[in-house]
PABA-857011 format. One record per residue (C-alpha): x negated, z negated, y; residue number from 0. Coordinates in steps of 0.25 Angstrom, whole numbers, plus 2048, in hexadecimal, padded with zeros to 3 digits. Example, Ala and Ser with C-alpha at 12.3 -4.5 7.8 and 13.67 -1.06 7.14 Angstrom:
! residues 2
   xx   zz   yy  resi
  7CF  7E1  7EE     0
  7C9  7E3  7FC     1
! end
This chain:
! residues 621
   xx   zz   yy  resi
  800  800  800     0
  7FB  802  80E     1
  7F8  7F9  818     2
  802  7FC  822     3
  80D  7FC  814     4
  807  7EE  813     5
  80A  7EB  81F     6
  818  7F1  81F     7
  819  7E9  812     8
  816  7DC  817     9
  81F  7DE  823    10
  82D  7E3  81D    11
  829  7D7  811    12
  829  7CC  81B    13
  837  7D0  81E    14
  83C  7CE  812    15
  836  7BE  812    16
  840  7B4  811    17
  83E  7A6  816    18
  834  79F  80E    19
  83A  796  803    20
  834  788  80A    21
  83D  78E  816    22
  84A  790  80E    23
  848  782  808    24
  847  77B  814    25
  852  781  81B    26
  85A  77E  80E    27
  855  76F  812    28
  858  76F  81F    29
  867  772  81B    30
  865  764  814    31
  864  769  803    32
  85B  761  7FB    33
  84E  769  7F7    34
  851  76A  7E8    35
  85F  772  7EB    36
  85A  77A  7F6    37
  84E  780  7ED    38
  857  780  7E3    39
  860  78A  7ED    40
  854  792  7F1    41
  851  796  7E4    42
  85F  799  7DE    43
  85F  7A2  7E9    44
  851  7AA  7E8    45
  84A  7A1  7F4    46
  851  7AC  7FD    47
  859  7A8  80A    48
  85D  799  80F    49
  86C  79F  810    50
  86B  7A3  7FF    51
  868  797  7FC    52
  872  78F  805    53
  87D  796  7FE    54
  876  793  7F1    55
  878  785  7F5    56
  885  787  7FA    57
  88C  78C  7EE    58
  883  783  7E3    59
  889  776  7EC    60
  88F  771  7DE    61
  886  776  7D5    62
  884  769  7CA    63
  875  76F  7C8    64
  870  770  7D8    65
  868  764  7D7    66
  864  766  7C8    67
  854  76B  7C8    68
  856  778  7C1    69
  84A  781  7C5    70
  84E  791  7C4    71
  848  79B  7BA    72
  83F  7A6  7BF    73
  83B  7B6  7BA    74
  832  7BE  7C1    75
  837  7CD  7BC    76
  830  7DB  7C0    77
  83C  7E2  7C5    78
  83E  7F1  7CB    79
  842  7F6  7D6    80
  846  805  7DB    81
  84A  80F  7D4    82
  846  809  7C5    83
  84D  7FD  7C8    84
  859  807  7CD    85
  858  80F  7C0    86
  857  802  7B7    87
  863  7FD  7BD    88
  86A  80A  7BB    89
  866  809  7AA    90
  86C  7FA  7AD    91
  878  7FE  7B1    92
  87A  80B  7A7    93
  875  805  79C    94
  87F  7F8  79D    95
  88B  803  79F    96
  887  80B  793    97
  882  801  789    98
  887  7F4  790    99
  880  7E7  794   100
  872  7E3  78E   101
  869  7D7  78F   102
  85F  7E0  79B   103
  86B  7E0  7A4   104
  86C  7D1  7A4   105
  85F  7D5  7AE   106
  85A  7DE  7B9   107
  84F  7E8  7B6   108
  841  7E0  7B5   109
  835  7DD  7AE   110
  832  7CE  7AB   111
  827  7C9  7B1   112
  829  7B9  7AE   113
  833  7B3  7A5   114
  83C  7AA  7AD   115
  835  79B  7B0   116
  839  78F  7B7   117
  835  78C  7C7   118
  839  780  7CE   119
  840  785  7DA   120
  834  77E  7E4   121
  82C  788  7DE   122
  831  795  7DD   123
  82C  798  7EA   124
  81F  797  7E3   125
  825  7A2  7DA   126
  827  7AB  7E4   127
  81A  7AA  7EB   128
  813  7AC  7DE   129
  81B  7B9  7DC   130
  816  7BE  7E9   131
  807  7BC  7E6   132
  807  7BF  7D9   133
  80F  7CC  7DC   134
  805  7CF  7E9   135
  7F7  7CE  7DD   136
  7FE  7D9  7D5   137
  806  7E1  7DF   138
  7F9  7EB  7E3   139
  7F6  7ED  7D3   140
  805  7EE  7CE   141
  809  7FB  7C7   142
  80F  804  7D0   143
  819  808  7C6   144
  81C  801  7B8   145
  81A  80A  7AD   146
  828  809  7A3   147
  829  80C  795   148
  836  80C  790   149
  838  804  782   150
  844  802  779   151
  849  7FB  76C   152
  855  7F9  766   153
  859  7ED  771   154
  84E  7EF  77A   155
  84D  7FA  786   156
  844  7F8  791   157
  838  7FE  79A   158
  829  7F7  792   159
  81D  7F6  79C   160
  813  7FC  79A   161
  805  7F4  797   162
  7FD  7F7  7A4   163
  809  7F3  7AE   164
  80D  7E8  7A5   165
  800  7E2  7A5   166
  801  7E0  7B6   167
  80F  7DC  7B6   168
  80A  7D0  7AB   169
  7FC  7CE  7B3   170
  809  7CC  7C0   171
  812  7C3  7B6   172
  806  7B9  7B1   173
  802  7B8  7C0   174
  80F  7B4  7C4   175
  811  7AB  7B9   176
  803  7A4  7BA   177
  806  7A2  7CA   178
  814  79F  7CA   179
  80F  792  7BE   180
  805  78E  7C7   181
  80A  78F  7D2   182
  81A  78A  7D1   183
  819  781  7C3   184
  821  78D  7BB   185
  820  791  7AB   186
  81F  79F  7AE   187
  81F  7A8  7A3   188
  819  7B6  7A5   189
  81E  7C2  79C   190
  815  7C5  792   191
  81E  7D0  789   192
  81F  7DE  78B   193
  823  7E0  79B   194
  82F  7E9  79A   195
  83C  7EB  7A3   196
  849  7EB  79B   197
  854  7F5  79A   198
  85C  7F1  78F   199
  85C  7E4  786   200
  864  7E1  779   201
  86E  7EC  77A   202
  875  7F0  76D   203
  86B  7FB  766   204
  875  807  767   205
  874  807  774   206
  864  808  776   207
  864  818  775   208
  86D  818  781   209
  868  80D  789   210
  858  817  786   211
  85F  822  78C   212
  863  819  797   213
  854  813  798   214
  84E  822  798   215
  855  825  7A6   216
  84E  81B  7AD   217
  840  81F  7B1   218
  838  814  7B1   219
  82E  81D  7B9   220
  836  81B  7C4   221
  834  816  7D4   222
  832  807  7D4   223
  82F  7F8  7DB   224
  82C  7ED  7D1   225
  830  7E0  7D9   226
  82A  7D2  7D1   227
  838  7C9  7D2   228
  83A  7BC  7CF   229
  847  7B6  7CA   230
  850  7AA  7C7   231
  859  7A4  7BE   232
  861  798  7BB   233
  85B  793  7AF   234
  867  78A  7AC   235
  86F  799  7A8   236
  866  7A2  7A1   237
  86E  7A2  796   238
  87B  7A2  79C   239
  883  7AE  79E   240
  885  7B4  7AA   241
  894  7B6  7B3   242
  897  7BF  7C0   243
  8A4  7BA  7C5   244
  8AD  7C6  7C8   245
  8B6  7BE  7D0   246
  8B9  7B1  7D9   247
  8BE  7A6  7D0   248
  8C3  798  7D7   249
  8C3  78E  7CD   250
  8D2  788  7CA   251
  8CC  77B  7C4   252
  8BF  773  7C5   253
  8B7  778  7B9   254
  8B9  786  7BF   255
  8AF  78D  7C5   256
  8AE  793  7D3   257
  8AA  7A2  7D3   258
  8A7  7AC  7DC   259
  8A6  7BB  7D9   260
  898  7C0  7D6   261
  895  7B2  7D2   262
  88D  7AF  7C6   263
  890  7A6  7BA   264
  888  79F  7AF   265
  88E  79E  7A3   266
  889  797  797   267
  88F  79D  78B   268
  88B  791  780   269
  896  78A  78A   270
  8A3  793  78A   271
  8A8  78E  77C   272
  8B2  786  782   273
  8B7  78C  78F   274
  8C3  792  791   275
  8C5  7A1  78B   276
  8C2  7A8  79A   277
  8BA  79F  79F   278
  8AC  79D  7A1   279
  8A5  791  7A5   280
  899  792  7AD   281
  890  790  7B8   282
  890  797  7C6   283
  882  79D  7C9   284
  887  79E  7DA   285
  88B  790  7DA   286
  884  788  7CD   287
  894  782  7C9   288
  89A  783  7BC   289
  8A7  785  7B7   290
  8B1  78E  7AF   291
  8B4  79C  7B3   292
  8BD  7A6  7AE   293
  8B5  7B0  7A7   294
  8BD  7BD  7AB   295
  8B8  7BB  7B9   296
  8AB  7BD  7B6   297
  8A2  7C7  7B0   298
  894  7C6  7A9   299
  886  7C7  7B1   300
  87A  7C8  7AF   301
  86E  7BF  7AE   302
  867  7C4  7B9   303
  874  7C2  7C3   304
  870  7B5  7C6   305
  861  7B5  7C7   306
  85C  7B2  7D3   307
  850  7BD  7DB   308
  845  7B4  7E0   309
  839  7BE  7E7   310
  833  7CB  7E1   311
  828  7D1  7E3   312
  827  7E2  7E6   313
  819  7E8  7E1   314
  818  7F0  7EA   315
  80C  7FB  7E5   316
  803  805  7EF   317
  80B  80F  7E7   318
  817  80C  7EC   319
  81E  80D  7FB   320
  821  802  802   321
  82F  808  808   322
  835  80C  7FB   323
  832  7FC  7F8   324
  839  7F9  804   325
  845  800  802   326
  849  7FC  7F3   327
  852  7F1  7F4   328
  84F  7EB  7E9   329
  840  7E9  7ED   330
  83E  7DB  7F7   331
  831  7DB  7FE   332
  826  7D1  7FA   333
  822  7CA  807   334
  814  7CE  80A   335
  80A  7DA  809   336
  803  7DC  7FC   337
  7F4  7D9  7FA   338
  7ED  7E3  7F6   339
  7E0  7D9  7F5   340
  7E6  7D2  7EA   341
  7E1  7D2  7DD   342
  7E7  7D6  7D1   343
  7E0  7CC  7C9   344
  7EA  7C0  7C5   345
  7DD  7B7  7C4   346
  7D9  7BA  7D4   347
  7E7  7BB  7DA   348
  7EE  7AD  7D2   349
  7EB  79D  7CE   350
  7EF  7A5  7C0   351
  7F6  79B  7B7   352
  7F5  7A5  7AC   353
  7FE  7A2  79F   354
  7F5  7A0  795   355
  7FA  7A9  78B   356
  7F3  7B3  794   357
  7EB  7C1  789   358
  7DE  7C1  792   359
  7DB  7B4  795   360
  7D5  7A8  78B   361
  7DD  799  78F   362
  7D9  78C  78C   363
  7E2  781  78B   364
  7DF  773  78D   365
  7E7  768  78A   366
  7EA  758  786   367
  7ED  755  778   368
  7FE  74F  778   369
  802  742  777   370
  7FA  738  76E   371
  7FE  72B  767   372
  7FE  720  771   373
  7F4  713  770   374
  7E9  710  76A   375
  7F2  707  761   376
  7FB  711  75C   377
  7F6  712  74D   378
  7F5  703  74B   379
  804  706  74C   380
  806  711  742   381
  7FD  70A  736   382
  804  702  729   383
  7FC  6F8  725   384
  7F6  701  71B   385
  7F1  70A  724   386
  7FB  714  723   387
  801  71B  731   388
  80F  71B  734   389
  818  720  741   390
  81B  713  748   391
  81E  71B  755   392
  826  728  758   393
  81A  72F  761   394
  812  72B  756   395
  80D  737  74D   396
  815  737  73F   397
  807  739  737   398
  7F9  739  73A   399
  7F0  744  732   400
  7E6  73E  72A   401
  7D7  73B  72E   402
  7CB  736  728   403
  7C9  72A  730   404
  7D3  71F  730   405
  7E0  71F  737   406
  7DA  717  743   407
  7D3  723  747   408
  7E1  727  74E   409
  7DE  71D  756   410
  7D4  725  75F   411
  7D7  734  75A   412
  7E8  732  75B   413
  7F2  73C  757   414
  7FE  741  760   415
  80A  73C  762   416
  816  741  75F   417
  819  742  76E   418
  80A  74A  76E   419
  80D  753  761   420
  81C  759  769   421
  813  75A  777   422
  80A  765  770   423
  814  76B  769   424
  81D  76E  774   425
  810  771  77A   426
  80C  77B  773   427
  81D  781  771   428
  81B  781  781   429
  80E  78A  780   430
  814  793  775   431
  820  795  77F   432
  815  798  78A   433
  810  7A4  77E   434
  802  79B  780   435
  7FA  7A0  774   436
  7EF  796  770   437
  7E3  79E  769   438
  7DA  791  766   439
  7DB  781  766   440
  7D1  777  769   441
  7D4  769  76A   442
  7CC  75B  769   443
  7CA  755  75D   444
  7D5  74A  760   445
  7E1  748  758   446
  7EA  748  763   447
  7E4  757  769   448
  7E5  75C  75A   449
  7F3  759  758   450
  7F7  75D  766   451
  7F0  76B  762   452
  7F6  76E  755   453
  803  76A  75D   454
  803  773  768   455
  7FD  77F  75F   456
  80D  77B  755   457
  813  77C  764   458
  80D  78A  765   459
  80F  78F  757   460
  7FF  791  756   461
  7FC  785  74E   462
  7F9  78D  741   463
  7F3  799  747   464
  7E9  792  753   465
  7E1  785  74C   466
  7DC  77B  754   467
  7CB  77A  757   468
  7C7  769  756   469
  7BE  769  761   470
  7B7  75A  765   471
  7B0  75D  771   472
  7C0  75E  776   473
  7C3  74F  774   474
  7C5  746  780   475
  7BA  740  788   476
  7B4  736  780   477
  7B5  72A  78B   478
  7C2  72A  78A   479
  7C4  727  77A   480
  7C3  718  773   481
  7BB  720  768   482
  7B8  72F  765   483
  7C2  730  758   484
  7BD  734  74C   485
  7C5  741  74D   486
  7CC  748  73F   487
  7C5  751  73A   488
  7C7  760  73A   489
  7C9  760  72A   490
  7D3  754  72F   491
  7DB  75A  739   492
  7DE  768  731   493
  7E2  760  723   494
  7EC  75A  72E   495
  7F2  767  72F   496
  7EC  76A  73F   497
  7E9  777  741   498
  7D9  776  743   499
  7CE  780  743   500
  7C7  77B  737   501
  7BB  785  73A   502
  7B9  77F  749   503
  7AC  777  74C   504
  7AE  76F  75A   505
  7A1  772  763   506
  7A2  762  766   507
  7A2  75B  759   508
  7AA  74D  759   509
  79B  748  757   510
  797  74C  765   511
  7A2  744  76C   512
  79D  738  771   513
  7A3  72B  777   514
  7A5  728  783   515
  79E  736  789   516
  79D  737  797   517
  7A6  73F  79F   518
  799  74A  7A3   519
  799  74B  791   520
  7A7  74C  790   521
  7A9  757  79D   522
  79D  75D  797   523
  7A2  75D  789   524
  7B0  761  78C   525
  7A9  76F  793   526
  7A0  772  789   527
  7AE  772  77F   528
  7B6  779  788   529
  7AB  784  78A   530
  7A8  786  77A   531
  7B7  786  777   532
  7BB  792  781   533
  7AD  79A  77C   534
  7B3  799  76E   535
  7C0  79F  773   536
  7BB  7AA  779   537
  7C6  7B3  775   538
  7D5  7B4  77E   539
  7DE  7A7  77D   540
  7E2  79C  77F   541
  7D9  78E  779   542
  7E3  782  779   543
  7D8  775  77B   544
  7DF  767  776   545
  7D7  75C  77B   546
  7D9  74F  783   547
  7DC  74B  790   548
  7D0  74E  797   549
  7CE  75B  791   550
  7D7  761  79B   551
  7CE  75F  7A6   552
  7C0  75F  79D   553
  7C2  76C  796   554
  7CB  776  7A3   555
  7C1  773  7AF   556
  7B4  777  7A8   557
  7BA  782  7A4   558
  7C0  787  7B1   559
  7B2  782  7B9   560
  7B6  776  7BD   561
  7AF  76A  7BE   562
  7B1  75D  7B5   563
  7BA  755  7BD   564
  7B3  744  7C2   565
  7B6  73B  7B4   566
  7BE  733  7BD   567
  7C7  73E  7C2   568
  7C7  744  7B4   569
  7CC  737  7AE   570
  7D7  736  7B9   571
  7DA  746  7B3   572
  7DC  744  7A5   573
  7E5  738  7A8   574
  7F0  740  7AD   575
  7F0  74B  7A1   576
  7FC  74A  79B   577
  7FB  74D  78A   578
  7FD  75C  788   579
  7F8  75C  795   580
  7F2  76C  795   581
  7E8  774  79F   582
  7E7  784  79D   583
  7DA  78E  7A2   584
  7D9  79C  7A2   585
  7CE  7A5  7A2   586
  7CC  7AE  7AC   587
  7C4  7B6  7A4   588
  7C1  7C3  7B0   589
  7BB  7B7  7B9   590
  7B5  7AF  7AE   591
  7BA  7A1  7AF   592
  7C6  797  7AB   593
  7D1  793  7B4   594
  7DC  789  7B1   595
  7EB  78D  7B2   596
  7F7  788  7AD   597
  7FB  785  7A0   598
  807  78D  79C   599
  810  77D  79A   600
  811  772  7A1   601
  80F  763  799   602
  818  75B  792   603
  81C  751  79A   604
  826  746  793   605
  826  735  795   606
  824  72A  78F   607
  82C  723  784   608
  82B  715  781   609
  82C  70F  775   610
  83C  709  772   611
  840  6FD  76D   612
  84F  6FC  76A   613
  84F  6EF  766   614
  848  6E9  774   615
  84F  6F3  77B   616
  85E  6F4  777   617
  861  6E7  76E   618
  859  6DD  779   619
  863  6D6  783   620
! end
């Protein structure tokens, strides 16, 4: 684009600004609504105008949820405008006439970007400012036009992506899924699958050769804008059933509801059993009230009725002219001039929170072993008189595995509790819903990071294909233990039925740890493991590292050039490490070092349950 386009850009885009949402919200404040509702407003109605949101208020003035914190769910889709999009819209409406209604029509024309995710509403702005630098970092290197293949099969019709143009839209939807979970706390899940823009959806298979012929009029070749846009829904009604309301209806009794025409209605099918044949019961998307409805003043809509536009972003490419952009209708201007300076590069342009599932990149998790069996005195409970151990507590584990060395043992090397075994697991079901892939496991020789291990590979479904590598020099700083365990052995733990690499020999034997080392040893130590770990990983994946609380800090800042923290902060540190507490790095292989990002789940968090006595606590006057 030339400079003085730019310059016209920048100029008509202004224009188009709205108030800035701080404004909006303070006006909404001055008017005397508490700040949860007013944000609350602002983003039922896409953050726009102060009048939208007034009339949102307005009409939600007996909604029973207006107080209830019930963030919205977000999209970010890759829609077309111009004359595809017009054609699309075309096959849309000929393709419902000819072979009626499909599961694509539920949805405009777009390619998914990001799965829908949940945002607070103080921090969608976040959201929106994230579109608008991702969307400026890619804007001078997106395609000028998307190259479309069309595919069928027998429930399927759409346009496929091809490879080289799919790679830069997923290199746009990581970046705005790392930035956007840094930057405003959200899970965002960036799509990994074939991109493709959906025609057709679970249709009836007789219809497919017609709804082909339909497809083959549309030439995908064809002029058009692709604007980044990002969406919400009301997560309370995804799986309801969507109403237009053809006509006014004034309730006649106080269970009725209140409808306008043109206004939308949630209906939960699982809840109609017992209505009245014609009537419907449901819930009023204009005014959040619920109530019965007769059913023939109605008409079904689609999912996509009620979602709410929050901002896009145009690509706007050299190749195309800036005054065809301007007069689509369906285009809305960004705000500012692109930057033609910026890199392409994710690594120089983000703080990149990369998902660690990413192909080209090697990960290294670090994290606390679960819950372990509380006090020094536990076993002393859990022992017969001949030495036999038996459950005298719930969180207590139901069996312990077999060791060499006596029972007291457990004493210094403990085992999970239950409370620790369910952490990992849900853990690692967590990760696997993340689509993290764990390619090798290291963990201290401690009973508890070994069980925690084995328990987070079950969540993951990797427990029989991924064995766990014993490796000492990943136990806690000495200082800190009463004694250095006399750990299980290898032979030990796989009789035991845990998962460990048998053929693995630990580059600190259990010999080398000392007590009471010093923290220059233990800093020292905990590099030189860190180092010899990722050297025998060189390969693409992610390592999973199972230690203690201190690893977290002793193994992540080495290895992203930080130095080791004072003993006395460090200490101050590791006591604030919740169990399952987790750290992620990345390498950024091109610039040759380690940065730490966010892991892909937040911490377990639950509190405390104190041991009950019925008898002192119910039967006691």
């Amino acid at each position: 684009m030339a400079v003085a386009e730019t310059q016209l850009y920048a100029k008509v885009a202004n224009k188009h600004r709205s108030k800035s949402t701080s404004a909006l919200l303070e006006s909404l404040l001055a008017k005397g609504f508490p700040a949860h509702i007013a944000q609350k407003a602002l983003v039922a109605t896409g953050q726009k105008t102060i009048e939208d949101a007034a009339k949102w208020l307005n009409s939600h003035c007996n909604d029973p949820s207006l107080d209830d914190p019930i963030p919205q769910e977000y999209a970010l889709y890759l829609c077309p405008t111009g004359r595809l999009h017009n054609h699309l819209q075309e096959f849309w409406k000929e393709s419902k006439r000819q072979c009626g209604k499909n599961k694509a029509h539920e949805v405009f024309p777009h390619i998914t970007l990001c799965d829908f995710f949940t945002c607070e509403d103080q921090k969608v702005e976040l959201l929106y400012d994230t579109l608008k630098r991702v969307g400026d970092s890619f804007s001078q290197h997106f395609p000028p036009a998307i190259s479309l293949t069309l595919h069928s099969s027998p429930s399927y019709l759409g346009f496929f992506i091809d490879d080289s143009h799919a790679n830069v839209l997923k290199e746009f939807a990581l970046a705005f899924s790392s930035e956007a979970s840094a930057l405003a706390d959200c899970h965002v899940k960036p799509c990994t699958k074939q991109f493709h823009l959906t025609l057709a959806h679970k249709f009836y298979p007789h219809h497919l050769k017609t709804l082909e012929q339909l497809a083959k009029c549309i030439n995908p070749g064809e002029s058009c804008q692709w604007v980044a846009a990002l969406y919400s829904r009301d997560m309370r009604f995804v799986h309801y059933q969507r109403l237009r309301a053809l006509f006014q209806y004034k309730p006649q009794h106080i269970d009725e509801l209140m409808i306008n025409a043109g206004d939308f209605i949630y209906v939960d099918p699982t809840h109609q059993s017992d209505v009245s044949e014609g009537w419907v019961i449901g819930t009023s998307h204009r005014t959040g009230c619920r109530g019965f409805l007769p059913e023939n003043y109605t008409e079904k809509a689609h999912e996509s009725d009620t979602w709410v536009k929050h901002r896009e972003y145009v690509f706007v490419t050299a190749s195309r002219s800036f005054t065809q952009t301007e007069k689509d209708p369906n285009v809305k201007l960004n705000g500012e001039a692109h930057n033609p300076s910026r890199p392409r590069s994710v690594t120089n342009v983000l703080s990149l929170e990369l998902p660690p599932n990413t192909a080209l990149r090697r990960g290294v998790f670090v994290m606390r072993h679960g819950d372990q069996v509380f006090g020094k005195s536990w076993l002393q409970q859990c022992l017969t008189a001949d030495g036999k151990y038996y459950r005298a507590d719930l969180n207590f584990p139901s069996i312990l595995p077999k060791r060499r060395d006596s029972m007291k043992q457990f004493e210094y090397d403990p085992p999970l509790s239950s409370c620790g075994i369910f952490q990992s697991r849900i853990t690692g079901e967590a990760l696997l819903d993340q689509e993290v892939v764990i390619s090798y496991v290291y963990s201290s020789p401690a009973l508890r990071c070994i069980q925690t291990a084995q328990h987070v590979l079950r969540g993951l479904k990797l427990d029989q294909k991924v064995k766990i590598r014993v490796e000492p020099g990943l136990f806690e700083w000495t200082k800190w233990e009463a004694n250095i365990p006399n750990f299980m052995t290898v032979a030990e733990l796989a009789e035991a039925s845990y998962n460990i690499d048998t053929n693995y020999r630990g580059n600190f034997p259990p010999s080398s740890l000392v007590p009471s080392e010093s923290f220059e040893d233990y800093v020292s130590r905990s590099s030189a493991v860190i180092k010899q770990i990722i050297t025998a990983c060189p390969s693409k994946g992610i390592i999973l590292i199972v230690g203690h609380g201190s690893s977290l800090a002793s193994f992540t800042r080495p290895l992203i050039g930080l130095p080791s923290r004072d003993s006395s902060d460090f200490a101050q540190v590791v006591r604030k490490i919740p169990s399952l507490g987790m750290c992620f790095c990345e390498e950024l292989k091109e610039e040759n070092k380690w940065q730490m990002v966010n892991p892909p789940v937040k911490t377990l968090t639950h509190g405390a349950n104190a041991a009950f006595n019925w008898r002192n606590s119910i039967m006691q006057d």
